[in-house]
C-alpha positions as CSV (number, residue, x, y, z in Angstrom):
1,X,20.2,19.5,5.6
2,X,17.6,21.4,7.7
3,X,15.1,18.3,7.7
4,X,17.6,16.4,9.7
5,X,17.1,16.7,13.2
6,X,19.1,14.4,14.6
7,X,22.3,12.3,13.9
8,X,20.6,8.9,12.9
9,X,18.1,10.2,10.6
10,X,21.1,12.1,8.9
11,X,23.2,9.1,8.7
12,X,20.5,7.2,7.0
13,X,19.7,9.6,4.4
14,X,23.5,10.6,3.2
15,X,23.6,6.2,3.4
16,X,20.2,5.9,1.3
17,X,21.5,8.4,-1.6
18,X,25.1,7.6,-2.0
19,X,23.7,3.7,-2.4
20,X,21.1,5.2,-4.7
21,X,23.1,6.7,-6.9
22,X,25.9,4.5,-6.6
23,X,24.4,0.9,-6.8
24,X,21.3,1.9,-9.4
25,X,21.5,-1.2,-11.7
26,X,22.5,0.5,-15.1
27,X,20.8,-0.6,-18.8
28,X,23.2,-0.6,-21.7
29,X,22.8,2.1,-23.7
30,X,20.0,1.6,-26.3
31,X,18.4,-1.7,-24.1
32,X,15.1,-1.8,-23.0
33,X,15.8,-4.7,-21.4
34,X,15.2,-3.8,-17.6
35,X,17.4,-5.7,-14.8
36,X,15.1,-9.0,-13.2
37,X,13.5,-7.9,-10.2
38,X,14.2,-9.9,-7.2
39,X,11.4,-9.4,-5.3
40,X,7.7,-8.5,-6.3
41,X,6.5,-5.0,-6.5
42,X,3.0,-4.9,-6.6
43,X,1.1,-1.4,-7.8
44,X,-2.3,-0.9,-7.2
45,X,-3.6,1.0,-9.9
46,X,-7.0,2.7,-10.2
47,X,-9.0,3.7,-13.1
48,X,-10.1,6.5,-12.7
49,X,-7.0,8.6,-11.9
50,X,-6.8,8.2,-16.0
51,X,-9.6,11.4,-15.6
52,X,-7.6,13.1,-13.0
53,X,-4.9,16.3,-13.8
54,X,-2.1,15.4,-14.1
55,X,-3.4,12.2,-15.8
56,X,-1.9,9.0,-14.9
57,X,-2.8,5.9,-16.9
58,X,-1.3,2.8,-18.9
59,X,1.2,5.1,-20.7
60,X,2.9,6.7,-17.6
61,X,3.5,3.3,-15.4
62,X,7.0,2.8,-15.9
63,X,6.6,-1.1,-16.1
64,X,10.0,-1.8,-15.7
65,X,10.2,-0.9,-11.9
66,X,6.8,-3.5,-11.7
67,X,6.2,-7.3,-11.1
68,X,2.4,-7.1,-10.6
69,X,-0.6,-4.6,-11.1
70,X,-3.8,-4.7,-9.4
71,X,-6.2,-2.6,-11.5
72,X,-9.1,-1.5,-9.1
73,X,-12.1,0.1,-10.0
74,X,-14.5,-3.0,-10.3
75,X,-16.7,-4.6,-7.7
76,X,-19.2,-7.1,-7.5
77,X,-22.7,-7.2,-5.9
78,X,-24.8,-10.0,-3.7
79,X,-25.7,-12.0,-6.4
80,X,-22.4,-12.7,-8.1
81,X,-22.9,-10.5,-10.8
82,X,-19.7,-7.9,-11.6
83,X,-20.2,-4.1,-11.3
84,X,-17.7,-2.6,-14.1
85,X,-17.7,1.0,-14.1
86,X,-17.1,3.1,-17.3
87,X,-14.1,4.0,-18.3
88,X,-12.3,1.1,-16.2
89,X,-11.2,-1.1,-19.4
90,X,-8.0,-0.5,-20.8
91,X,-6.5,-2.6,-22.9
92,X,-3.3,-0.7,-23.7
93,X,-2.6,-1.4,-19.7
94,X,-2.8,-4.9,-20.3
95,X,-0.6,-4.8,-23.6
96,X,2.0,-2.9,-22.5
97,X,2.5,-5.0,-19.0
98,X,2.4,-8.1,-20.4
99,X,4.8,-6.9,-23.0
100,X,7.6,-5.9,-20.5
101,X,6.7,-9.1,-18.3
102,X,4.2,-7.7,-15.8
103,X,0.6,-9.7,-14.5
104,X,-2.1,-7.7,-14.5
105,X,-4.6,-8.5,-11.8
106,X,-8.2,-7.3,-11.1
107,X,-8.6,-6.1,-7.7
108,X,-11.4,-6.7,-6.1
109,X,-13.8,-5.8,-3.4
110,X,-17.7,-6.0,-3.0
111,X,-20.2,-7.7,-1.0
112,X,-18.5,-10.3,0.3
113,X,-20.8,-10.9,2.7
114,X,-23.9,-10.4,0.5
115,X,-22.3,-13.7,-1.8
116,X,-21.7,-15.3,1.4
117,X,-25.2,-15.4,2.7
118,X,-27.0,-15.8,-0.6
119,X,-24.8,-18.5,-1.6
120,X,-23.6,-17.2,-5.3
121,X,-20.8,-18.1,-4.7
122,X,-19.9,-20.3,-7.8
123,X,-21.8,-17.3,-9.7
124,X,-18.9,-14.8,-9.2
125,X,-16.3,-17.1,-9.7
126,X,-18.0,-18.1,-13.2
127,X,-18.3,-14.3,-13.8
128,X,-14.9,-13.3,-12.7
129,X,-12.9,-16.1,-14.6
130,X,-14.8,-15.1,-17.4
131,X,-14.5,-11.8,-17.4
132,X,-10.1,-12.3,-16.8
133,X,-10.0,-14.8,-19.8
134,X,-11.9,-12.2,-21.9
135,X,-9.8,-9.5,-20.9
136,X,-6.4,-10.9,-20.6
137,X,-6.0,-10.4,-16.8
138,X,-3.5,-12.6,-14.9
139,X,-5.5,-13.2,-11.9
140,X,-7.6,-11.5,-8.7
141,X,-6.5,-9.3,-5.7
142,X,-9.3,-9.2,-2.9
143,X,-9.6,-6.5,-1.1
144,X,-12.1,-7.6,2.0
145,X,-12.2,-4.9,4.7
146,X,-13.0,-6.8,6.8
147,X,-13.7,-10.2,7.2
148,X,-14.9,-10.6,10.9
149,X,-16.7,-13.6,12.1
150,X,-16.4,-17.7,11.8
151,X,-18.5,-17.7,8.7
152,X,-16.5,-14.9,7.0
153,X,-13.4,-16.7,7.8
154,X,-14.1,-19.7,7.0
155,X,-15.8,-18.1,3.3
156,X,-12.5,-16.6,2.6
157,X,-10.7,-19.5,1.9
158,X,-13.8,-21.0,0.3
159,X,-13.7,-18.3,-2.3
160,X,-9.8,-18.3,-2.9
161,X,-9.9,-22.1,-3.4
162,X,-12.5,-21.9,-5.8
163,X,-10.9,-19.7,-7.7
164,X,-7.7,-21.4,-7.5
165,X,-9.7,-24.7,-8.7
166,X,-10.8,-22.9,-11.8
167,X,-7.3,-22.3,-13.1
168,X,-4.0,-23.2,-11.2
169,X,-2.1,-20.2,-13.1
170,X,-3.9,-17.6,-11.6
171,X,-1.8,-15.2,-9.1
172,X,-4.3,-14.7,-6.4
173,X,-3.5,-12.5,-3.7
174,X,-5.5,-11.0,-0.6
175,X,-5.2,-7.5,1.3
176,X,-4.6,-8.4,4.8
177,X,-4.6,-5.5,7.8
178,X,-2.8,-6.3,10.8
179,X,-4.9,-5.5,12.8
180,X,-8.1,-7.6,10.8
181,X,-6.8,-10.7,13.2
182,X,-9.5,-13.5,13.4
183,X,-10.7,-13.0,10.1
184,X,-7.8,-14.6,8.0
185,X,-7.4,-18.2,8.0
186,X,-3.5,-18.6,8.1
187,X,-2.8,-22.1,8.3
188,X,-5.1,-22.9,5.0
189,X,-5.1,-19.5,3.0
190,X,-1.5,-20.3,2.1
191,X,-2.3,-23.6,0.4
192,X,-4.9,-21.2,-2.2
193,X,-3.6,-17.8,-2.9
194,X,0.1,-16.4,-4.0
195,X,0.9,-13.8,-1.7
196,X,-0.5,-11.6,1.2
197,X,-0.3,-7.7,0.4
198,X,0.1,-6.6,4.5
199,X,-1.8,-3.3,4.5
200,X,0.5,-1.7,6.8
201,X,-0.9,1.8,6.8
202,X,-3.7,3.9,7.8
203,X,-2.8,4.0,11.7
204,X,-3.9,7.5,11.1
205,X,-6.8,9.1,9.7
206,X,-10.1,10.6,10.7
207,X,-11.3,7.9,12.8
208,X,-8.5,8.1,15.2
209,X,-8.5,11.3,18.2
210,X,-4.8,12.1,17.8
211,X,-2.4,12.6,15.4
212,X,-0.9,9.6,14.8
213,X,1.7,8.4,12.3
214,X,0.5,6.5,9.1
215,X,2.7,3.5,8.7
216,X,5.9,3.5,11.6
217,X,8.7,0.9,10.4
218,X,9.4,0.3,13.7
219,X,6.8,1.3,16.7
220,X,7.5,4.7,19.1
221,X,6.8,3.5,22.5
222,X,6.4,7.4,23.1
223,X,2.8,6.8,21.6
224,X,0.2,7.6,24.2
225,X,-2.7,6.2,22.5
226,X,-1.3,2.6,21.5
227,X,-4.5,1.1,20.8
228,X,-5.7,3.3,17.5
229,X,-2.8,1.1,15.6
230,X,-2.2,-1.9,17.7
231,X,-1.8,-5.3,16.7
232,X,0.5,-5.0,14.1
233,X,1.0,-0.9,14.2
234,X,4.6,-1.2,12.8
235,X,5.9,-3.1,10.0
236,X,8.3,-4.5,12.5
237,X,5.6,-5.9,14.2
238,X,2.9,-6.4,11.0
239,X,5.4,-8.9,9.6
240,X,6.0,-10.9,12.9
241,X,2.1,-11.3,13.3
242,X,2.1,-12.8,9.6
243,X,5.7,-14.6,9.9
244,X,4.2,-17.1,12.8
245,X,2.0,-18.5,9.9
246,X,2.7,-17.9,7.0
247,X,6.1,-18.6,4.7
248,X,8.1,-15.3,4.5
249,X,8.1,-15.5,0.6
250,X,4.3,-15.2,0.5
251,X,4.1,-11.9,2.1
252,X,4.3,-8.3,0.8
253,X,5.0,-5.3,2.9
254,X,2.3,-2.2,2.0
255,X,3.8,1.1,1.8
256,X,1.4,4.1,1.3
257,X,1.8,7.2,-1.4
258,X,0.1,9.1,0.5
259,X,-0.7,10.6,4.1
260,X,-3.0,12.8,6.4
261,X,-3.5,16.0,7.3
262,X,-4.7,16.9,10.5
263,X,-5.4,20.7,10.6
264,X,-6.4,21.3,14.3
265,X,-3.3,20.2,16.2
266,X,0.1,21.8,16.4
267,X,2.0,18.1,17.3
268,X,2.7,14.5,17.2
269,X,0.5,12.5,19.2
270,X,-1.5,16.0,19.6
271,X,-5.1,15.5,20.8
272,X,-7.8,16.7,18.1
273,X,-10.0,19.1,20.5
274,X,-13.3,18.3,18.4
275,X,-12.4,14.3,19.4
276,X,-13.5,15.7,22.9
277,X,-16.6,16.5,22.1
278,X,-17.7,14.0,18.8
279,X,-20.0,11.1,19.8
280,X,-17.4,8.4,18.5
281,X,-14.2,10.7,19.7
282,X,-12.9,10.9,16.5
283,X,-11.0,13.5,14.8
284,X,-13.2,13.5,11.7
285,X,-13.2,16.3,9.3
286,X,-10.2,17.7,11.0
287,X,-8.3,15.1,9.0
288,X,-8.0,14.6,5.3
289,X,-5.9,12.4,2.8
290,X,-3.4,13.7,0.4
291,X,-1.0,12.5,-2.1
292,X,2.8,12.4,-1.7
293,X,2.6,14.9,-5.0
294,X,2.1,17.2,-5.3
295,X,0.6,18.0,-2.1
296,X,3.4,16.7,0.5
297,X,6.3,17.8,-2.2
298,X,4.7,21.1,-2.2
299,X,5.4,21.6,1.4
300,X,8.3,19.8,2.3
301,X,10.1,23.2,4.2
302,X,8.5,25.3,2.4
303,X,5.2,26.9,2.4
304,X,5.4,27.3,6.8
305,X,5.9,23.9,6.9
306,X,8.9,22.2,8.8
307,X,9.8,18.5,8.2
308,X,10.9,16.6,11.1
309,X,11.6,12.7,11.3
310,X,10.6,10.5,14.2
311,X,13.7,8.8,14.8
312,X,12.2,5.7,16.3
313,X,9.5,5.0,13.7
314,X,12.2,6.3,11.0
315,X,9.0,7.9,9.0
316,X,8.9,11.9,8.7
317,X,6.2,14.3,9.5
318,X,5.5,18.3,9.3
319,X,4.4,20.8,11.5
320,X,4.2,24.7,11.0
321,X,7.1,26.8,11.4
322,X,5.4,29.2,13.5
323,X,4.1,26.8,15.7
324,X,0.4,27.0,14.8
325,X,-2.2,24.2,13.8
326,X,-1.0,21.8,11.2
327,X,0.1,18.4,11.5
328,X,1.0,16.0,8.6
329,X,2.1,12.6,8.4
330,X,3.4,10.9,5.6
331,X,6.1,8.8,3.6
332,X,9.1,10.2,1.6
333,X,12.0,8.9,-0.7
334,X,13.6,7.9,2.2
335,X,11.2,6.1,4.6
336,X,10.1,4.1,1.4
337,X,14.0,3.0,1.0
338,X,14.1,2.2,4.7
339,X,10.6,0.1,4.7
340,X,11.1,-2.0,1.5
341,X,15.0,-2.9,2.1
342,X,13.9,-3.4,6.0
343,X,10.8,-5.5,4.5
344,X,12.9,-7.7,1.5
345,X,16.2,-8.0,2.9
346,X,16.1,-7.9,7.0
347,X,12.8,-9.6,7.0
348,X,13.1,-11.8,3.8
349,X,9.5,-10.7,2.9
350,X,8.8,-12.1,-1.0
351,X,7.9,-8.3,-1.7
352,X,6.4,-5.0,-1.4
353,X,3.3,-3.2,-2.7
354,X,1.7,0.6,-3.0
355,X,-1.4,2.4,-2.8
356,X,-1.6,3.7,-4.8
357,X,0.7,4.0,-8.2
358,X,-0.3,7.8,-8.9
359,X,-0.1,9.0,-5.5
360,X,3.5,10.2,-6.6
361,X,3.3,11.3,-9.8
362,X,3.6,15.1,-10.6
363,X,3.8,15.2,-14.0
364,X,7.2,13.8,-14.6
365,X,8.6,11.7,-12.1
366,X,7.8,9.3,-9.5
367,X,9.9,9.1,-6.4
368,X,8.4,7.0,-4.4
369,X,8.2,4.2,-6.9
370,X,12.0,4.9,-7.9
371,X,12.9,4.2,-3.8
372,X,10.9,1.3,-3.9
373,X,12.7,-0.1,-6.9
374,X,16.1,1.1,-5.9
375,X,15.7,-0.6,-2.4
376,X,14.8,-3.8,-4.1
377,X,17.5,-3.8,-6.5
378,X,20.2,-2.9,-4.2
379,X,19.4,-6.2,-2.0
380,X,19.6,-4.9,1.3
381,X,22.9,-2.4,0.7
């Protein structure tokens, strides 16, 4: 197998597919009863990639391989009041989850600190219960990127427990990064929401000056620039920040569908030349996001590209075969394996979520999602 460089990463891959395909838990012929899932998956689920080519919407999730969907799209404004874009309802999402045993939730982001300062607070709770009781939705995700001072802190937990207050069978949940720190209240957050979703990705991007890897399992000391993803720049070391505080059960390792693509650098940890020059040092438009498909499946040794896997992070990347610019950093079948059977059964995480579902959907499959499900199922084999 050409994309195994070394002995470990072999080893681990030949390990991942005989479980696979070996320990798969099997549906009787003509069920469509799926097995219980031990351990949440959470898929964030957006809108608008309904619109997009291939489309991906209520009728492609495969439910089955699902606990919990957070349907983003919406926000909500200063004043309390809900900003629903068009096209974002769908009721055959909520039938067909709640029929195979899936909560819907609305994720949800806005100006927190607008409703903070204003003090409509009670405003957006009364318009988001109302709008989940119309609707049929199971509860809230909040997406606050991020919450920063005392106040905002201290808000946070005001707004979960509200919430919580207005109906005790809600599944709340918050997006937490790693590296956010001061701005989630551990010790009392647990008493109001669910679950945390750990948003262990995005160490790489445009705002970093090298290429750096998207979401390591475990950190590569061999990092020159440790501060673009530090605290918390592993899952390794995400969950311990989280596991001083809060109960194991009520966290959720992220895992991303997609990666970066850093077109000016020939190699990991490469410098961006134009971060020498730009006023913040920042790679910037030498970086952009893609999907896992059909843009990283595309390319996976083929097309001049070369997969290679660090064997410290246990996450792959590409560079050119030739040895020119191109550097790409992403998550594959069996990184995703290795991340939610490290997260659920070494760590005892309660669970593991995506961005987002469609990010591996070609058309026909989903691979990502399927070594998701597959790593949860087997229970840490």
């Amino acid at each position: 197998m050409r994309f195994c460089r070394n002995f470990l990463v072999c080893s681990l891959f030949l390990a991942i597919m005989v479980v696979a395909f070996h320990s798969q838990p099997a549906l009787a012929q003509g069920s469509t009863d799926a097995p219980q899932i031990p351990k949440r998956i959470v898929g964030d689920y957006v809108y608008s990639t309904r619109f997009q080519t291939p489309p991906y919407g209520a009728a492609q999730i495969p439910y089955r391989k699902l606990t919990h969907i957070n349907h983003a799209g919406m926000s909500f404004n200063a004043d309390g009041s809900l900003t629903v874009p068009q096209g974002f309802l769908e009721p055959q999402l909520i039938e067909l989850a709640h029929a195979s045993g899936v909560k819907v939730l609305l994720l949800m982001g806005g100006d927190f600190t607008g409703v903070e300062s204003s003090g409509t607070l009670f405003n957006l709770v009364d318009k988001l219960t109302n709008f989940a009781a119309k609707y049929g939705y199971d509860g809230f995700d909040m997406d606050w990127e991020y919450p920063a001072t005392t106040e905002d802190r201290d808000f946070f937990v005001e707004l979960m427990a509200a919430l919580r207050e207005t109906n005790s069978n809600y599944v709340l949940s918050i997006d937490a990064a790693p590296w956010g720190g001061y701005g989630y209240d551990l010790a009392q957050l647990p008493e109001w929401i669910d679950y945390f979703n750990i948003m262990m990705y995005d160490c790489a991007g445009p705002w970093t000056d090298d290429g750096q890897l998207n979401a390591p399992i475990f950190w590569d000391w061999h990092d020159p620039q440790p501060w673009e993803c530090q605290p918390g720049g592993s899952d390794h070391e995400a969950a311990k920040i989280f596991l001083q505080a809060v109960p194991a059960q009520q966290l959720n390792m992220g895992t991303p569908f997609y990666g970066y693509v850093y077109s000016n650098i020939n190699q990991l940890f490469g410098v961006c030349p134009n971060s020498l020059t730009d006023h913040n040092g920042q790679c910037n438009g030498a970086v952009v996001t893609e999907n896992y498909a059909p843009f990283m499946t595309d390319r996976v040794n083929q097309q001049g590209w070369e997969t290679l896997y660090d064997p410290i992070a246990l996450v792959p990347y590409m560079l050119r075969t030739g040895g020119g610019n191109g550097f790409i950093t992403y998550d594959d079948p069996v990184s995703t394996y290795l991340r939610v059977s490290y997260s659920d059964w070494s760590l005892g995480l309660g669970g593991t979520f995506m961005w987002s579902l469609d990010g591996d959907y070609d058309g026909q499959g989903q691979p990502l999602l399927d070594a998701m499900y597959q790593a949860t199922m087997n229970q840490g084999k």
